[in-house]
Structure formats: structure tokens, C-alpha cells
N, C-alpha and C positions, 0 to 999 in steps of 0.2 A: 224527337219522338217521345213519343209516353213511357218508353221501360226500355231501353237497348238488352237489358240483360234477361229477355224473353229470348228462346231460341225460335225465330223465323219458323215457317213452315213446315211444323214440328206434329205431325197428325195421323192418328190410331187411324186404318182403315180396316172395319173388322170387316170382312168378307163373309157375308151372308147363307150366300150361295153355297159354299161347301156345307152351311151346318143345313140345308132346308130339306135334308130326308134324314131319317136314322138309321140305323144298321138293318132293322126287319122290314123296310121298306114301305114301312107306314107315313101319315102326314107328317107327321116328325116333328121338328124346330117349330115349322111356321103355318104348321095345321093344328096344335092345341094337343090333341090327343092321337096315338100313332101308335103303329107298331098291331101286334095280334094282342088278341084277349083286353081291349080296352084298357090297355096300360098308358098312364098320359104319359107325353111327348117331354125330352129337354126344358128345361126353364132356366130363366136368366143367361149367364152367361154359357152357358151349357147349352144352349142353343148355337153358341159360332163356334164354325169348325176350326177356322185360325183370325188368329189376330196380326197383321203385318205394319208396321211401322215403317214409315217414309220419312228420313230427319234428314233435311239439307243445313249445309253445312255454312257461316261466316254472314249471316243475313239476320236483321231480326226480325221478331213476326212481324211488325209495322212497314218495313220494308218490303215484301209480298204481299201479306195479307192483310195490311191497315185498311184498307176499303172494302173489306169481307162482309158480309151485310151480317150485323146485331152481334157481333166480336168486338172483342175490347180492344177496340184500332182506333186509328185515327180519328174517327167521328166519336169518340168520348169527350165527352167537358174533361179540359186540362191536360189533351193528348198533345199540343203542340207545345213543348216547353221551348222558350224562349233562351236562346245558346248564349252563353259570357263567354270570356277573355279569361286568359290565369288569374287575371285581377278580380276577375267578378264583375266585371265593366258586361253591360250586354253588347254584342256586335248590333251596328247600324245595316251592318249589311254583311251576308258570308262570301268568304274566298271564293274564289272558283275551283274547284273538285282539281285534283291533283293525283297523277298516276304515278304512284311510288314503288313499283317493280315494273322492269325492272330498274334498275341503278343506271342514271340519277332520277331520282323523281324529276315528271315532268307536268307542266300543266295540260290538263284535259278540254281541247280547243273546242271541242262539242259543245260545251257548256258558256254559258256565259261567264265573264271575268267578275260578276259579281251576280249572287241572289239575295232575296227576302229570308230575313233570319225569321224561318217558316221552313216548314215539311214543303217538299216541291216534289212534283212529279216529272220522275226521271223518263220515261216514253216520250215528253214534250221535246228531248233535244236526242237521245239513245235510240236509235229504234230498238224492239224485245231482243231481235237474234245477236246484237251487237254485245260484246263482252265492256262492263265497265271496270274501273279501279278497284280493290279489295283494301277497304281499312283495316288497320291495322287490331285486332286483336288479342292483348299479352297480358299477362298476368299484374301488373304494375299500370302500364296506361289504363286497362277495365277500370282499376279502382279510382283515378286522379278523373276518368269522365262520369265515374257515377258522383263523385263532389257528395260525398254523406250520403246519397239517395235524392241529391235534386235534381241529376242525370242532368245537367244543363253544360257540361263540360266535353261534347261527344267532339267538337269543332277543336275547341284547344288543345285536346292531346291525341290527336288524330295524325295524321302522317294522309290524310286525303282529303283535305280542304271540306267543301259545305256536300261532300258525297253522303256522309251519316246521316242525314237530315232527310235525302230523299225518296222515294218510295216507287216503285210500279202499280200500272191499272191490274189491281185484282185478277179483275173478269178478265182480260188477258192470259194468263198463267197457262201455261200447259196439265197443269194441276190441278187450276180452280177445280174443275168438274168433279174431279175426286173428295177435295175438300168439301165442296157441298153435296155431294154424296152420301161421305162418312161423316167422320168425326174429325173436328178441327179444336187442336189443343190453344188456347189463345191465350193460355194465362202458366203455360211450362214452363218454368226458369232453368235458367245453367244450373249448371253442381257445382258451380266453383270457378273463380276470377280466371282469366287467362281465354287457351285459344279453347279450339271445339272438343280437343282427343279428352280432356280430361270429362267433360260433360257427358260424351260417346258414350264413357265406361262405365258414368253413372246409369245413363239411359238400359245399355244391352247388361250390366251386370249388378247393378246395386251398391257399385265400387270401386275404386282408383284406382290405379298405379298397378302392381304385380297379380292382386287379384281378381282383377277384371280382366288383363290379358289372358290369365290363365283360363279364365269362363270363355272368353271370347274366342280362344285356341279348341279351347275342349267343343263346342259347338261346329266351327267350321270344319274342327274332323268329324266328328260326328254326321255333320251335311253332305262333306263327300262321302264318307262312307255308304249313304244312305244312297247318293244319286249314283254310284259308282256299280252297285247292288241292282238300281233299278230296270 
């Protein structure tokens, strides 16, 4: 794929609807000018009432949404990076996808015992509601598949055979609709090597480890709080 270290289906969905009147009950948001005494209406982002983020988690964007129409997916010149060996050797042909939880890994018979070292579409052998394997994600393998930033290492230090490589039908998605609705992030990166919690905290706090828990604690009491009231 073009970037593994893009987080998958990572996309702002502002929700319009709550900002499209304003308090005085004028056109508001999405009439221009609103409200009494020709006062104009919200503008720019002051126009949405909330903004909601949907981040799924162990995927990258090319794997959901590389067939996203005019995203920087899989139809870019130079999206399909051609996978090597620890040696730097390119594979002639990839493993077959391998299911490594739980203990022992085992081979995934759905798949062919070998693919085209190429992006493949995983709906050709998975049907959608079918669970497939989960690669391996850690702070040490992330960096030996990104190889400098040639990302052509996803196959070698993976713990799931030629499963990195492949991708779902878009227009499929239980999602898509929203993604082309809203707003679809296609160029969001991680915050940092490893699994997803660490990224999480950059996402919901602007930061790692102790201080992002502690935003992240202060918030969700806060919510119950609020629903608990309601």
C-alpha cells in the first residue's frame, strides 16, 4: 500500500443539522442572515453545532478506503509499492495471509496459498461480515516495515502473511455513505510508532501517556455527568 502509517478510516463528520437554526430562531447557519433585527447568521466554523469523529481502529486508510473516489488511495501513481524480503530481495509471489491469534498461528485457507505481490481485494475470497486476521501492530515491527519510508517491508515483519497488502470494496463499507457525506481524512497519520492507544491520545487530547488519560477521564465524567442530569 502507499503509507500503512495513515490511520484507516479516520473522518471528521461535522454534523450540520444541529448548527442550521440559531438560538433566536432565525435562518441561522445555513440561511446567511438570521435571528431578529438583521443580525447576520454564524459563519465558518461557527456555523456547526458539533463536530463527531469516528476513528477505527488496526486498519489503514488504503485498506477501507483506498478505492474512495479522488483520495489518496490506491489509484495514486506509486500507491502499489512492490514488498521485499529482509534482504531487500522483492517477493515473486506473497504468502498466504496467516491467522496469528489465537496461538499458534495458523494459515488462513480462504485465501490462496500464494498472491501477486500487489494490493488484492480481500471481498474476492472474505465475504464483508466475515472476521479476517489482525496484523501485527508494535512499536519495533512499525518501524523495520516502514524500511527508511520505502514502506515496502509490511510482508517481512508482519506476523500475517500477504494480509497487509489487501484491501475491501469501498462502496461496500457500512460507512462509506458517511464518508462521502462528510469529511474523509486521507492524509491523517499516527502520532507515533506502535499499536493505536498511543495515536488515540494524540487524536482525543493533543497528547501521550498520563496526560491524555487524564483529558480523556476528565471528559467522560463530564459526559456522564451531563447524560446522568439529562
Amino acid at each position: 500500500m502507499q503509507n500503512k502509517t495513515r490511520l484507516c478510516s479516520v473522518f471528521l463528520a461535522c454534523l450540520l443539522a444541529a448548527g442550521c437554526s440559531d438560538d433566536t430562531g432565525g435562518a441561522g447557519a445555513m440561511g446567511g442572515t438570521g435571528g431578529t433585527g438583521g443580525m447576520p447568521g454564524p459563519t465558518g466554523l461557527k456555523k456547526l453545532g458539533h463536530i463527531v469523529v469516528i476513528y477505527l481502529e488496526n486498519h489503514s486508510f488504503d485498506n477501507l478506503y483506498g478505492l474512495f473516489p479522488g483520495a489518496n488511495g490506491l489509484g495514486r501513481p506509486g500507491a502499489a509499492i512492490r514488498q521485499v524480503d529482509r534482504h531487500g530481495v522483492p517477493y515473486a509471489r506473497l504468502p498466504q495471509p496467516v491467522a496469528s491469534y489465537p496461538w499458534p498461528p495458523t494459515p488462513d485457507r480462504r485465501f490462496p496459498k500464494e498472491l501477486p505481490n500487489a494490493p488484492f481485494l480481500i471481498d474476492r475470497y472474505v465475504p464483508l461480515g466475515q472476521i479476517v486476521p489482525m496484523p501485527v501492530h508494535r512499536f519495533y515491527q512499525h518501524q523495520l516495515q516502514n524500511d527508511g519510508g520505502r514502506m515496502d517491508k509490511y510482508i517481512a515483519w508482519s506476523d500475517s502473511g500477504a494480509l497487509t497488502m489487501g484491501y475491501f470494496d469501498t462502496t461496500k463499507l457500512p460507512l462509506y455513505p458517511y464518508a462521502r457525506q462528510y469529511t474523509l481524512a486521507d492524509n491523517y497519520f499516527t502520532a507515533a510508532f506502535g499499536g493505536s492507544t498511543v495515536s488515540a491520545s494524540f487524536l482525543a487530547g493533543e497528547a501521550a501517556g498520563c496526560a491524555a488519560r487524564r483529558w480523556a477521564l476528565a471528559s467522560a465524567t463530564a459526559a456522564a455527568k451531563a447524560c446522568s442530569s439529562a
